[in-house]
PDB file of the backbone (N, CA, C, O) and the ligand in Angstrom, with CONECT records:
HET     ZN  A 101       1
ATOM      1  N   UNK A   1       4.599   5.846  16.465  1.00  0.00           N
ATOM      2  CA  UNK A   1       4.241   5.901  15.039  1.00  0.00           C
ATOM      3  C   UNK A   1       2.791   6.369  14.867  1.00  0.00           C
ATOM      4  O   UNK A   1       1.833   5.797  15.387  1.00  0.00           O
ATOM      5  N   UNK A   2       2.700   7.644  13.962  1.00  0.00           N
ATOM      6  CA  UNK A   2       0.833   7.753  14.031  1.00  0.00           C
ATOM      7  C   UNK A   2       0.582   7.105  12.673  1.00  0.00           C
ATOM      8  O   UNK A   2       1.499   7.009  11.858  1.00  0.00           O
ATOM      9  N   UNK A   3      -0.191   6.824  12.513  1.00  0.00           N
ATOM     10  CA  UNK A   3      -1.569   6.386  11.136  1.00  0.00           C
ATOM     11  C   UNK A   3      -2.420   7.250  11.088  1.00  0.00           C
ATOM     12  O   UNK A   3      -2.954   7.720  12.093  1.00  0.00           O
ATOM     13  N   UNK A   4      -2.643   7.547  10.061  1.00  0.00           N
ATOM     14  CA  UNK A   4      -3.623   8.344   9.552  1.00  0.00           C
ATOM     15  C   UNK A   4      -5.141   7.228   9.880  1.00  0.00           C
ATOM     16  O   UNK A   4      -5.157   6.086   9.421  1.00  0.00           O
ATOM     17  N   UNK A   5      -5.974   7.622  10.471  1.00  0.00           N
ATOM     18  CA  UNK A   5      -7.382   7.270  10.695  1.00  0.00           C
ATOM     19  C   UNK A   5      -7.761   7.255   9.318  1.00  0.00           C
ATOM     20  O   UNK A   5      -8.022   6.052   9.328  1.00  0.00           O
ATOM     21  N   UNK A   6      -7.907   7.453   8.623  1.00  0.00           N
ATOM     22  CA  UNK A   6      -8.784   7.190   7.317  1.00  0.00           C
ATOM     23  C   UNK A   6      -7.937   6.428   6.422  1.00  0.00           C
ATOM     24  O   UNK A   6      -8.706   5.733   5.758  1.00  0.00           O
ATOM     25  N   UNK A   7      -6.760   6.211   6.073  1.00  0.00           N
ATOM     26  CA  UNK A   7      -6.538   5.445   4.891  1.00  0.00           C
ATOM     27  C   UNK A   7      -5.447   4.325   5.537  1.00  0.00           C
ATOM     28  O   UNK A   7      -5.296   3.229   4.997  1.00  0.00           O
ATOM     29  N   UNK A   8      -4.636   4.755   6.862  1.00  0.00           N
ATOM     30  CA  UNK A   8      -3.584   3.515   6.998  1.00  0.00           C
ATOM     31  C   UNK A   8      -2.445   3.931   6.809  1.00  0.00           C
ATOM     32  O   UNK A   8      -1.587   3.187   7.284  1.00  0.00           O
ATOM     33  N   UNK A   9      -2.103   4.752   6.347  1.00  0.00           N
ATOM     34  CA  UNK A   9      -0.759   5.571   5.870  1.00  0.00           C
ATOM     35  C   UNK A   9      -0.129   5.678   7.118  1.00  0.00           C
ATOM     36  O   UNK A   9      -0.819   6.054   8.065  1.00  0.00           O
ATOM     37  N   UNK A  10       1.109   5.403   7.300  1.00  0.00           N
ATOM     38  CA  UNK A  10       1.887   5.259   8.384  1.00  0.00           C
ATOM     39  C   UNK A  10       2.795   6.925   8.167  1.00  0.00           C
ATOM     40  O   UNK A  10       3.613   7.013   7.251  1.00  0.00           O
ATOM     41  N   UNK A  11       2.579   7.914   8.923  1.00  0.00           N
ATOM     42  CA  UNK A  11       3.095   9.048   8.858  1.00  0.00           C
ATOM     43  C   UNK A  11       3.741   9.654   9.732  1.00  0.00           C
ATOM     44  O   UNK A  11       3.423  10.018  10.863  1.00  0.00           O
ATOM     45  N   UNK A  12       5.352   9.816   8.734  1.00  0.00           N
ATOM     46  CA  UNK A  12       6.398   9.981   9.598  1.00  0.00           C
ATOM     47  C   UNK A  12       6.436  11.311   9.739  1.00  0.00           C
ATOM     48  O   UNK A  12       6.472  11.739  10.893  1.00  0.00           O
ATOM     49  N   UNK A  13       6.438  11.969   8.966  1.00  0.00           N
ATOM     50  CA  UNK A  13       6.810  13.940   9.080  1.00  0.00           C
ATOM     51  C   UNK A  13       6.043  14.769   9.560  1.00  0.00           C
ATOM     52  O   UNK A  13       4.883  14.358   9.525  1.00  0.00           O
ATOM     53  N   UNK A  14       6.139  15.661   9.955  1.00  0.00           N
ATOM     54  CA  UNK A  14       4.584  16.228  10.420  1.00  0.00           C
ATOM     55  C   UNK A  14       4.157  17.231   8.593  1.00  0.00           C
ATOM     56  O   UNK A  14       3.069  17.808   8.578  1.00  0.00           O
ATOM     57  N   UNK A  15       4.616  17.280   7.916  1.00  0.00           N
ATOM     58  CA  UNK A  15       3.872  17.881   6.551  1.00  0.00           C
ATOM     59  C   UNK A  15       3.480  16.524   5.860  1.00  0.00           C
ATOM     60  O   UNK A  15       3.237  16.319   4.670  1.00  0.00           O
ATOM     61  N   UNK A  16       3.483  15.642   6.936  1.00  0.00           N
ATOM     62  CA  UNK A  16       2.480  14.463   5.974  1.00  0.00           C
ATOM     63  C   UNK A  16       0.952  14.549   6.838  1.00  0.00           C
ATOM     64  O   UNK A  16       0.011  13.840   6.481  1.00  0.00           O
ATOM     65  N   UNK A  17       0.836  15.553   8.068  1.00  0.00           N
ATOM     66  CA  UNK A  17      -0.595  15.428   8.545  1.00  0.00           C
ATOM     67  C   UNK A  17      -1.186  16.212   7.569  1.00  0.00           C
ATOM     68  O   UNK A  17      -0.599  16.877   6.715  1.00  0.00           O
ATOM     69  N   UNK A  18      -2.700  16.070   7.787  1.00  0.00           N
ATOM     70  CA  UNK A  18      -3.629  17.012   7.509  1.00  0.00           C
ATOM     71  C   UNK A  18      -3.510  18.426   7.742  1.00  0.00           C
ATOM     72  O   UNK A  18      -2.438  18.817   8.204  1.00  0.00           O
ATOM     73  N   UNK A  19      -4.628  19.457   7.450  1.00  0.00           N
ATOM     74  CA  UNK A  19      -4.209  20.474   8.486  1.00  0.00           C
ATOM     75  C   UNK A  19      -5.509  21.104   8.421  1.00  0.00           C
ATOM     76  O   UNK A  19      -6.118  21.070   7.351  1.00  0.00           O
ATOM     77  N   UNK A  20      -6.129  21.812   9.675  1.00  0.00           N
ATOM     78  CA  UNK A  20      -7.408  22.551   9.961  1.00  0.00           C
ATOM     79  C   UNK A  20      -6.908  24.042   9.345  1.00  0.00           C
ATOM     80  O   UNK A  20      -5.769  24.477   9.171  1.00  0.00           O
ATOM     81  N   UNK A  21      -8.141  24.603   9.105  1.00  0.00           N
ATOM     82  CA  UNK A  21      -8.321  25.963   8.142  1.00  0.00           C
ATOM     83  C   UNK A  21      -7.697  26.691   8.324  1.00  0.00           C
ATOM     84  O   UNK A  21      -7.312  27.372   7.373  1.00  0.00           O
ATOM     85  N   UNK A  22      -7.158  27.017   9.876  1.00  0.00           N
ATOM     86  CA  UNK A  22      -6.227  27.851  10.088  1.00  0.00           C
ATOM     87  C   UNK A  22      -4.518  27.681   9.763  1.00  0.00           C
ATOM     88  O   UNK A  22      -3.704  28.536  10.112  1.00  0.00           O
ATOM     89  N   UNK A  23      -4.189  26.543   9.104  1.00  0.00           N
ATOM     90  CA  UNK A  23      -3.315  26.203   8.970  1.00  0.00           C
ATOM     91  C   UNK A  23      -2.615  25.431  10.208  1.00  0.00           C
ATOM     92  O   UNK A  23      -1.409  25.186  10.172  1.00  0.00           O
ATOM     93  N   UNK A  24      -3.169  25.178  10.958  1.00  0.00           N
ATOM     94  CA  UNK A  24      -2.348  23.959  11.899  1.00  0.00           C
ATOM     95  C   UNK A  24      -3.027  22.623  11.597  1.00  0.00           C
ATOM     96  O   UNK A  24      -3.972  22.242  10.907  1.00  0.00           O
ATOM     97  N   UNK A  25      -2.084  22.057  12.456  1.00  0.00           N
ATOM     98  CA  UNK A  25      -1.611  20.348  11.749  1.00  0.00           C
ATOM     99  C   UNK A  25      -2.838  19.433  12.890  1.00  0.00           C
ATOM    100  O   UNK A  25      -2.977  19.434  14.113  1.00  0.00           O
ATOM    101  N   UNK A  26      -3.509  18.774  11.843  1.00  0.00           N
ATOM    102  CA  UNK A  26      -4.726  17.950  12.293  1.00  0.00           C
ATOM    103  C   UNK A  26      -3.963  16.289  12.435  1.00  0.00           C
ATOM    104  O   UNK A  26      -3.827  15.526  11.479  1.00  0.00           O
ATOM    105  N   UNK A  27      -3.532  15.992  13.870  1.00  0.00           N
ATOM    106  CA  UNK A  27      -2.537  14.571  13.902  1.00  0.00           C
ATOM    107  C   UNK A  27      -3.191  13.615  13.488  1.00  0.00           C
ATOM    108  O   UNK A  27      -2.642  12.570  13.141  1.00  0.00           O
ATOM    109  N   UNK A  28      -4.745  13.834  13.441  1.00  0.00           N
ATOM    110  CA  UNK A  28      -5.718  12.192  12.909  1.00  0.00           C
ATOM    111  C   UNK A  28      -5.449  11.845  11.613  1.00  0.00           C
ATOM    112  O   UNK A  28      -5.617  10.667  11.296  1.00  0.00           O
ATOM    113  N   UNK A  29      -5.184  12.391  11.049  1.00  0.00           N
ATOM    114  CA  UNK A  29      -5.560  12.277   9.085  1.00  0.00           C
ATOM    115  C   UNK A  29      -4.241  13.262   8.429  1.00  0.00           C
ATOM    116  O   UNK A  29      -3.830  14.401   8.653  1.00  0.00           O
ATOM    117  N   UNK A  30      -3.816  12.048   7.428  1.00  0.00           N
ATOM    118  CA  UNK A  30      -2.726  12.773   6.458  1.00  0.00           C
ATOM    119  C   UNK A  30      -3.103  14.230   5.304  1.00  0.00           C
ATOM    120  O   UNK A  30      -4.248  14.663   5.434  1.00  0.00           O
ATOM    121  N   UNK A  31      -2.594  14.641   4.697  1.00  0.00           N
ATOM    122  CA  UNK A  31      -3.030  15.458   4.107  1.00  0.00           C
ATOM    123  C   UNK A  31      -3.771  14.861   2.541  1.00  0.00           C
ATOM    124  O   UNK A  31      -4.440  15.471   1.706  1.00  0.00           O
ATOM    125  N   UNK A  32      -3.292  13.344   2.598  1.00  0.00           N
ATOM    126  CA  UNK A  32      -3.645  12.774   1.601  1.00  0.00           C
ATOM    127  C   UNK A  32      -5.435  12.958   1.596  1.00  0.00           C
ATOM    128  O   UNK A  32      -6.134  13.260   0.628  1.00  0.00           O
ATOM    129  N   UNK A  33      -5.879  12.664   3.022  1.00  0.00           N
ATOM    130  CA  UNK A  33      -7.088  12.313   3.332  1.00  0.00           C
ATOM    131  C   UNK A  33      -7.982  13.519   3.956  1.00  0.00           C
ATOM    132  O   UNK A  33      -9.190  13.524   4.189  1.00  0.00           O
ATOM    133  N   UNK A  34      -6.926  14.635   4.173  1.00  0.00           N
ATOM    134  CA  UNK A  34      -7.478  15.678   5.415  1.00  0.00           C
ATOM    135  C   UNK A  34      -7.102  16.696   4.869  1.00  0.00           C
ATOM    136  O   UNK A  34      -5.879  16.649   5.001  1.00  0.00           O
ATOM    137  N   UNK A  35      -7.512  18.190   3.985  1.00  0.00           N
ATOM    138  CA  UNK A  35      -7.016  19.233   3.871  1.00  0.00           C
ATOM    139  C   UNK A  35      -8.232  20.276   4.531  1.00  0.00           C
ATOM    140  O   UNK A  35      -9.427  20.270   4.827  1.00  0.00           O
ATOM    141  N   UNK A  36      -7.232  21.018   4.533  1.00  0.00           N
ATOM    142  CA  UNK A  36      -8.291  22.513   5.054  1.00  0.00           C
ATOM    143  C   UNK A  36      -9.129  22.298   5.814  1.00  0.00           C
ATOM    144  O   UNK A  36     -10.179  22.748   5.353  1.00  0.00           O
ATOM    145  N   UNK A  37      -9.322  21.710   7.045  1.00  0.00           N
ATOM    146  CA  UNK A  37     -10.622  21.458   7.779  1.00  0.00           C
ATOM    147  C   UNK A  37     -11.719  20.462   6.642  1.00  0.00           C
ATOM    148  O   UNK A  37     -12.936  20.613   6.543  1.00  0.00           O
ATOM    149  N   UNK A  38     -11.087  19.715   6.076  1.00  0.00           N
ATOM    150  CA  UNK A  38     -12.452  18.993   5.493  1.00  0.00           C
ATOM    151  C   UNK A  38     -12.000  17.984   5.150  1.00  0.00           C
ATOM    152  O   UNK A  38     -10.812  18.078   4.844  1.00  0.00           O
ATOM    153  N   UNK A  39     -12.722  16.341   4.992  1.00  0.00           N
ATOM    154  CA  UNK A  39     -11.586  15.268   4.222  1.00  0.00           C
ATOM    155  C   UNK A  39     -11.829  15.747   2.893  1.00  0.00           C
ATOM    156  O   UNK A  39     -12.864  16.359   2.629  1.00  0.00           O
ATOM    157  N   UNK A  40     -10.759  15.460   1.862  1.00  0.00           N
ATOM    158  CA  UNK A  40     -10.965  15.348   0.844  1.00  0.00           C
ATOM    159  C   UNK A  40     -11.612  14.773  -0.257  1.00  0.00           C
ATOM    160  O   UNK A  40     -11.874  15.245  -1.363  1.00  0.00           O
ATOM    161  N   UNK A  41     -11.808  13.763   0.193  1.00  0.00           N
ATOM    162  CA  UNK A  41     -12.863  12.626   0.061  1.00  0.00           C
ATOM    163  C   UNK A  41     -14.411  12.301   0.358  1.00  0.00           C
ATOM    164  O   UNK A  41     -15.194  11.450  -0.063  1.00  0.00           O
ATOM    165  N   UNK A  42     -14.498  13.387   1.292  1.00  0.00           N
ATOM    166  CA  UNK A  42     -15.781  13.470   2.136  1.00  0.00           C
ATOM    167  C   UNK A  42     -16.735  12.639   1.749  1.00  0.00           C
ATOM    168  O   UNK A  42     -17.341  12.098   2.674  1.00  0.00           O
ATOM    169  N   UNK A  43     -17.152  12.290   0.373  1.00  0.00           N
ATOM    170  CA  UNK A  43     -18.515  11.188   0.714  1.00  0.00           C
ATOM    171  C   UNK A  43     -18.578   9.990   0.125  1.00  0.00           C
ATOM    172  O   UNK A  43     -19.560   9.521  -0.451  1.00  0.00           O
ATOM    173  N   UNK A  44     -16.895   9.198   0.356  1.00  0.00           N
ATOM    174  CA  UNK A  44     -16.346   8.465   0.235  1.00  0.00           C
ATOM    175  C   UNK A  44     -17.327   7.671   1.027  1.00  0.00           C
ATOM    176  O   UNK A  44     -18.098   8.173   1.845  1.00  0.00           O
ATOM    177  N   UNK A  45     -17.230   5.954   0.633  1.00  0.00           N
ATOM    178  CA  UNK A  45     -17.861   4.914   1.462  1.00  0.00           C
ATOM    179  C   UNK A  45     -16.105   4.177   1.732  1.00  0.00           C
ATOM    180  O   UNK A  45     -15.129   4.654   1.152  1.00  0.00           O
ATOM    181  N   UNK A  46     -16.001   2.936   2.733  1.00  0.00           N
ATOM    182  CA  UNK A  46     -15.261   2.358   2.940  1.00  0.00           C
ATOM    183  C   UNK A  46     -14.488   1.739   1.928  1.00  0.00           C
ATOM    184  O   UNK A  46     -13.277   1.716   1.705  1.00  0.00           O
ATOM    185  N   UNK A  47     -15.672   1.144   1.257  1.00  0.00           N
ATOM    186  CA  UNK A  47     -15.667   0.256   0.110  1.00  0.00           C
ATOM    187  C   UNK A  47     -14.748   0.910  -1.100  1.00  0.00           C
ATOM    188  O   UNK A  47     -13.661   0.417  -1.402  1.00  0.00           O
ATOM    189  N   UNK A  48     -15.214   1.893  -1.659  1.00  0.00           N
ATOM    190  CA  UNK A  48     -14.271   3.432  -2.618  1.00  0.00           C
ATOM    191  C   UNK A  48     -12.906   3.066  -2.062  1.00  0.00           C
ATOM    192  O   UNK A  48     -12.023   2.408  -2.613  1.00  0.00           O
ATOM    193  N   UNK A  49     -12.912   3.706  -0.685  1.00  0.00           N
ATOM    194  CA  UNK A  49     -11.708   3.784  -0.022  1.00  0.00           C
ATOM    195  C   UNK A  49     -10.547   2.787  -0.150  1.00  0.00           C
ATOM    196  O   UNK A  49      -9.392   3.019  -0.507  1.00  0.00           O
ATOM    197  N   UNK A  50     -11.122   1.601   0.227  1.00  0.00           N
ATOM    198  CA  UNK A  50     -10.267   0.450  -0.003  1.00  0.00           C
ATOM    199  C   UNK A  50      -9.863   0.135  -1.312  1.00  0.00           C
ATOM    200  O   UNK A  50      -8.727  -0.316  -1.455  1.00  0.00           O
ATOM    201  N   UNK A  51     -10.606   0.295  -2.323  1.00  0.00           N
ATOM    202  CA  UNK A  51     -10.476   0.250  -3.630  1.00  0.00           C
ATOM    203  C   UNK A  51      -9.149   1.338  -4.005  1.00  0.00           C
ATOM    204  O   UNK A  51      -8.101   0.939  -4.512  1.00  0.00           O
ATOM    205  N   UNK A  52      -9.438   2.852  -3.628  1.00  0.00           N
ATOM    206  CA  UNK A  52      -8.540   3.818  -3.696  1.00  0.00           C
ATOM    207  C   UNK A  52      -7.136   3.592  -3.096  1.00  0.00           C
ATOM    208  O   UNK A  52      -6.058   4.082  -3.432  1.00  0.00           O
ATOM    209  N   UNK A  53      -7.408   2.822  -2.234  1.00  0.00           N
ATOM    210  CA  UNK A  53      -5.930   2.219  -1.375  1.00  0.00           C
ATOM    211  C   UNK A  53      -5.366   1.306  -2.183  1.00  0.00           C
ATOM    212  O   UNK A  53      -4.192   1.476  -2.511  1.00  0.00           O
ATOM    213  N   UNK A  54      -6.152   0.074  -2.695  1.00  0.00           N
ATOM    214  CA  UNK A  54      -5.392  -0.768  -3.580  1.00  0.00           C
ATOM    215  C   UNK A  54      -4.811  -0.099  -4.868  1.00  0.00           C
ATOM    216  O   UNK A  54      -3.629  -0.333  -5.119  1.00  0.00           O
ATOM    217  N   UNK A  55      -5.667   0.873  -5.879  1.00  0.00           N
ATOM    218  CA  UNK A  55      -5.083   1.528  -6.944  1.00  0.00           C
ATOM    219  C   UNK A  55      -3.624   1.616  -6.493  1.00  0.00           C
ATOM    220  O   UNK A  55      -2.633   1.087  -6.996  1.00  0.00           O
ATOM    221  N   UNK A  56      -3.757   2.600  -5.168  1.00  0.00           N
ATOM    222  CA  UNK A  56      -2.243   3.720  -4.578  1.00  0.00           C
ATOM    223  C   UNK A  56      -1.254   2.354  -4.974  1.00  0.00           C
ATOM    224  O   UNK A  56      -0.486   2.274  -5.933  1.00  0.00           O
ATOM    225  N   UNK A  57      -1.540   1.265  -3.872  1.00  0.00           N
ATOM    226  CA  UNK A  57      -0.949   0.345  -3.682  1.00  0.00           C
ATOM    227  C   UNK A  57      -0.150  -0.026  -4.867  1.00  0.00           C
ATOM    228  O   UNK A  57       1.066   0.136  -4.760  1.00  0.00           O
ATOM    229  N   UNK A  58      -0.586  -0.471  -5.918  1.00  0.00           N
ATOM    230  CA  UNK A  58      -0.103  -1.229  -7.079  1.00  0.00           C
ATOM    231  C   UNK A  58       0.641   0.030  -7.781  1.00  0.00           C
ATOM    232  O   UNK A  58       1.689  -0.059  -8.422  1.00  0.00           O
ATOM    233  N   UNK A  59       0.062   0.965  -7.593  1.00  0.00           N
ATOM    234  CA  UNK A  59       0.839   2.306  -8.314  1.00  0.00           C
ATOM    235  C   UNK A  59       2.779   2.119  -7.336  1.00  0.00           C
ATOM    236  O   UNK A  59       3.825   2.582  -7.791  1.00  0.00           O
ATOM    237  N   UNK A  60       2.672   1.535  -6.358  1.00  0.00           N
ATOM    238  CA  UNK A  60       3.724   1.625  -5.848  1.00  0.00           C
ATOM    239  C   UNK A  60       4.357  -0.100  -5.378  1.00  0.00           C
ATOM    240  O   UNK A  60       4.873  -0.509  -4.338  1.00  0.00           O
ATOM    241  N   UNK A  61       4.027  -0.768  -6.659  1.00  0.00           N
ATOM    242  CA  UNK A  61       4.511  -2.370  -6.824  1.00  0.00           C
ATOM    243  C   UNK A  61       4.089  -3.371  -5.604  1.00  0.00           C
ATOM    244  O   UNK A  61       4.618  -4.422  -5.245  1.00  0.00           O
ATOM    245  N   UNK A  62       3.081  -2.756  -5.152  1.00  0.00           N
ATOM    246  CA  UNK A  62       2.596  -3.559  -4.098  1.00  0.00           C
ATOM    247  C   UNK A  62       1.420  -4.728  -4.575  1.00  0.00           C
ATOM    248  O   UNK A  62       0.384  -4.274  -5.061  1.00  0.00           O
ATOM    249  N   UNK A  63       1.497  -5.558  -4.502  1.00  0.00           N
ATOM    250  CA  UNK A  63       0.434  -7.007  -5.457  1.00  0.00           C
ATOM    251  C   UNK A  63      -0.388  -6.418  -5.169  1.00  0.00           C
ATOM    252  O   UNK A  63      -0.305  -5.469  -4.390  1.00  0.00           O
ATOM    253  N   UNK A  64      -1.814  -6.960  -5.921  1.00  0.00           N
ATOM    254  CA  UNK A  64      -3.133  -6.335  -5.786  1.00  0.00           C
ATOM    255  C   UNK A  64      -4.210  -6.938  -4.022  1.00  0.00           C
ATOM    256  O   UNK A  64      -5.063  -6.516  -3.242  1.00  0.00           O
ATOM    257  N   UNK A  65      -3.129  -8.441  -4.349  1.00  0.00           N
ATOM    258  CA  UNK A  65      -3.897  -9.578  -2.807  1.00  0.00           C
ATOM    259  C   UNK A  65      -3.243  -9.005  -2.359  1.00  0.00           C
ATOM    260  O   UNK A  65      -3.923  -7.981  -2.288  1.00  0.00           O
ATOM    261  N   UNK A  66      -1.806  -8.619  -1.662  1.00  0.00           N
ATOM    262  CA  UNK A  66      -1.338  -8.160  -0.828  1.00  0.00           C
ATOM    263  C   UNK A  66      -2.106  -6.366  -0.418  1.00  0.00           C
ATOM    264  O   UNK A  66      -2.477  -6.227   0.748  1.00  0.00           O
ATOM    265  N   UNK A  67      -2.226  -5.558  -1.053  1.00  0.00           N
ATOM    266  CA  UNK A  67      -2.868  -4.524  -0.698  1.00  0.00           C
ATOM    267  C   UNK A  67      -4.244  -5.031  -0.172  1.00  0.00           C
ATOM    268  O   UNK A  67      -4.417  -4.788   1.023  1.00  0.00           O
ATOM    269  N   UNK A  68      -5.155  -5.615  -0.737  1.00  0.00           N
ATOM    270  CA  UNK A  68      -6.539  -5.908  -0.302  1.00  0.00           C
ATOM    271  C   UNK A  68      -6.348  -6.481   1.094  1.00  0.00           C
ATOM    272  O   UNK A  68      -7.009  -5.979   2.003  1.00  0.00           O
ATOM    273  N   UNK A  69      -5.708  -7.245   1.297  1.00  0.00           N
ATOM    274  CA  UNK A  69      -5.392  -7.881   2.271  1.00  0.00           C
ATOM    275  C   UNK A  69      -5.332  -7.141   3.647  1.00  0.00           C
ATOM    276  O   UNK A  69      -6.015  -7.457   4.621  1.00  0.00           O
ATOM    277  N   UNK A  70      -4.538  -6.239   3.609  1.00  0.00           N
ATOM    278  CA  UNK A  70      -4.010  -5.108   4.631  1.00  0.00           C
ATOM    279  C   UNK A  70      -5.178  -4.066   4.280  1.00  0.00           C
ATOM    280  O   UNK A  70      -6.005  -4.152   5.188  1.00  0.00           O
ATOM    281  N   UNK A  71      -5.420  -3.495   3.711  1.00  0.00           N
ATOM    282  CA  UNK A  71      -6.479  -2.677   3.687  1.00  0.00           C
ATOM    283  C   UNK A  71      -7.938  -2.929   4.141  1.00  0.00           C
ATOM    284  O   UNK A  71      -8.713  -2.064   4.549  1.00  0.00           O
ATOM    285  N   UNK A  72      -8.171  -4.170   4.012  1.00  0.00           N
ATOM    286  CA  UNK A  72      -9.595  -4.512   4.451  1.00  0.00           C
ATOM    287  C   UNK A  72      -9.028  -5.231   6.209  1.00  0.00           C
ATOM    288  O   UNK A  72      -9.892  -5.613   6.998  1.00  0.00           O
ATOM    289  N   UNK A  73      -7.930  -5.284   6.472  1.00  0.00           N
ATOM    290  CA  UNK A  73      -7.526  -5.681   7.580  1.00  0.00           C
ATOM    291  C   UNK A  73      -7.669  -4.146   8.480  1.00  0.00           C
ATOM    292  O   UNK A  73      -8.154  -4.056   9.608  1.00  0.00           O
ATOM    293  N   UNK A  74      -7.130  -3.039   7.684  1.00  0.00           N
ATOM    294  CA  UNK A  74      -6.761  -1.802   8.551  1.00  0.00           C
ATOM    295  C   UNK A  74      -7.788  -1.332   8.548  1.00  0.00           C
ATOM    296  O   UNK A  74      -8.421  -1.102   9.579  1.00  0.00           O
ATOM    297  N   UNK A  75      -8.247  -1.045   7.215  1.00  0.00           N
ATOM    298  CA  UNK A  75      -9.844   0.414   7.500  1.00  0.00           C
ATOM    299  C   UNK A  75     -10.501   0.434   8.407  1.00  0.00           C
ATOM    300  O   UNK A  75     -10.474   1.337   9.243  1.00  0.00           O
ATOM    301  N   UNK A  76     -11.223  -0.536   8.445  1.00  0.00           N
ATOM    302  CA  UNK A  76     -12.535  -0.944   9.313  1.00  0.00           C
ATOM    303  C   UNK A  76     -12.175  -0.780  11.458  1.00  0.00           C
ATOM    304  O   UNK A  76     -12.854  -0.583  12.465  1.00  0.00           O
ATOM    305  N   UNK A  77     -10.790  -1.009  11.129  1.00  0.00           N
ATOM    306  CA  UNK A  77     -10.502  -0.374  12.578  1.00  0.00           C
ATOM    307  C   UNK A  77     -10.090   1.011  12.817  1.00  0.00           C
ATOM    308  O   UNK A  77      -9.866   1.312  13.989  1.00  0.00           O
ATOM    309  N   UNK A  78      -9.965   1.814  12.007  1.00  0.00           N
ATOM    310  CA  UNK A  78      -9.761   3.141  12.199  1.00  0.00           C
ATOM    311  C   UNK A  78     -10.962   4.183  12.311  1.00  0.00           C
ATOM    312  O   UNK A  78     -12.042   4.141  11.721  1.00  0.00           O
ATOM    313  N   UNK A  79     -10.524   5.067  13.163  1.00  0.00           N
ATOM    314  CA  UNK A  79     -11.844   6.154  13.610  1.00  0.00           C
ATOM    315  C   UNK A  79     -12.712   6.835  12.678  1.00  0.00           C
ATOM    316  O   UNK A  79     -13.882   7.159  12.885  1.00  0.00           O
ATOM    317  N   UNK A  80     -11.844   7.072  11.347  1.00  0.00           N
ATOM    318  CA  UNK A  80     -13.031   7.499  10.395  1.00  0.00           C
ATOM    319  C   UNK A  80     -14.049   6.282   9.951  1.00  0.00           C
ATOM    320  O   UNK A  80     -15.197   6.681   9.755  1.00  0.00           O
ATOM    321  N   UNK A  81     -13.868   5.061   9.783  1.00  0.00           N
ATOM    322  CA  UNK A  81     -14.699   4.237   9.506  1.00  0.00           C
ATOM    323  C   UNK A  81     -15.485   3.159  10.523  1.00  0.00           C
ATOM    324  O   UNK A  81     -16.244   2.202  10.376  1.00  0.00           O
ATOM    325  N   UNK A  82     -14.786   3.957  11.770  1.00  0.00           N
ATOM    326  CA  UNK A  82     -15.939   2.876  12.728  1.00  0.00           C
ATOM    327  C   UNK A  82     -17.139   3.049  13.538  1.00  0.00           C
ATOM    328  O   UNK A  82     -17.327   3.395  14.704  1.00  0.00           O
ATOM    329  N   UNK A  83     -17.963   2.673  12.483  1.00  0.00           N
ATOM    330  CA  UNK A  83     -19.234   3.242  12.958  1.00  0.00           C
ATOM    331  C   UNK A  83     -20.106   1.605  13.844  1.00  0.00           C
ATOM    332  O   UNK A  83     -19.897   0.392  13.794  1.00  0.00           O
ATOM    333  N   UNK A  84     -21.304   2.696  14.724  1.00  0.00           N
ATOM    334  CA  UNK A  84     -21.705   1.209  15.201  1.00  0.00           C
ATOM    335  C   UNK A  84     -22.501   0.615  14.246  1.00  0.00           C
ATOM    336  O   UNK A  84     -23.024   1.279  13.350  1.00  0.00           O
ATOM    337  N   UNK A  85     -22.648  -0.646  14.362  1.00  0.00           N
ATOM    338  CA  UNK A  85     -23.526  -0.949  13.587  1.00  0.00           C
ATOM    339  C   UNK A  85     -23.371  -1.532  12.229  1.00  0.00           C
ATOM    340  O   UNK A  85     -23.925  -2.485  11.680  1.00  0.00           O
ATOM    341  N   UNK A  86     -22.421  -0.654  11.828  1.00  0.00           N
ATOM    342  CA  UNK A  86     -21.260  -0.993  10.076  1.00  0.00           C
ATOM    343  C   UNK A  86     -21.027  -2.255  10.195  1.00  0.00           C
ATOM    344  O   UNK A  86     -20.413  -2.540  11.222  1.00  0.00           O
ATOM    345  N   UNK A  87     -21.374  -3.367   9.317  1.00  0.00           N
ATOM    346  CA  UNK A  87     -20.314  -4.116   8.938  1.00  0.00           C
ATOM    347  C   UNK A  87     -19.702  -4.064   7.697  1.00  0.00           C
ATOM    348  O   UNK A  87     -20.450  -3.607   6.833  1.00  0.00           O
ATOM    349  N   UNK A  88     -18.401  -4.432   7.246  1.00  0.00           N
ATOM    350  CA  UNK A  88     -17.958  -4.266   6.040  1.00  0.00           C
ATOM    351  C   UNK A  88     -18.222  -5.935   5.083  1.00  0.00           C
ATOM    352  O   UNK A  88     -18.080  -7.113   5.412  1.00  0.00           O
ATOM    353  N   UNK A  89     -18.570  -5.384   4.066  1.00  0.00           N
ATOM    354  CA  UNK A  89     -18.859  -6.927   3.434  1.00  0.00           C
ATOM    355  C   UNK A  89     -18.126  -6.929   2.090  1.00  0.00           C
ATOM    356  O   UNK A  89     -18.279  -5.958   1.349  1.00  0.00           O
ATOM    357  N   UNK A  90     -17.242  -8.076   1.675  1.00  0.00           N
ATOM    358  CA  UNK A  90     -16.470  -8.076   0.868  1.00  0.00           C
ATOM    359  C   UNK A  90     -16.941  -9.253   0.245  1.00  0.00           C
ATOM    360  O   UNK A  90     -16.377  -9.689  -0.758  1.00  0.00           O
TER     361      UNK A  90
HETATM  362 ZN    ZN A 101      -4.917   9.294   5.024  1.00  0.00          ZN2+
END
């Protein structure tokens, strides 16, 4: 199963990756998070992010504790957001 490194998105198809400029498929990041060689999001903080995850979330009947929950559980371990040094504070 891959995950998208930046948001958690569990991605089954390959037209759910990203894709670099040349048009091939970038396996780290969905296209939600990754187009054209660039994130889409680019100067996104964690914090945005998780917030942007809960919106998605509830947009798709998921409780608001239950999204926060998993999202502040997932981000912070994935490669776009693990920096040294970062802590996340909620
Ligand atoms: Zn993503």
């Amino acid at each position: 199963m891959n995950v998208c490194k930046s948001c958690g998105m569990q991605i089954r198809n390959v037209s759910d990756f990203g894709t670099y400029p040349d048009g091939s498929v970038n396996t780290e990041y969905c296209f939600h998070c990754y187009e054209e060689g660039h994130f889409t999001d680019q100067d996104i903080t964690i914090e945005e992010k998780i917030a942007r995850n809960i919106a998605l979330a509830l947009k798709l009947g998921i409780s608001r504790k239950k999204a926060l929950r998993k999202a502040v559980d997932t981000l912070p371990g994935l490669a776009r957001w693990r920096k040294p040094g970062k802590k996340l504070t909620s």
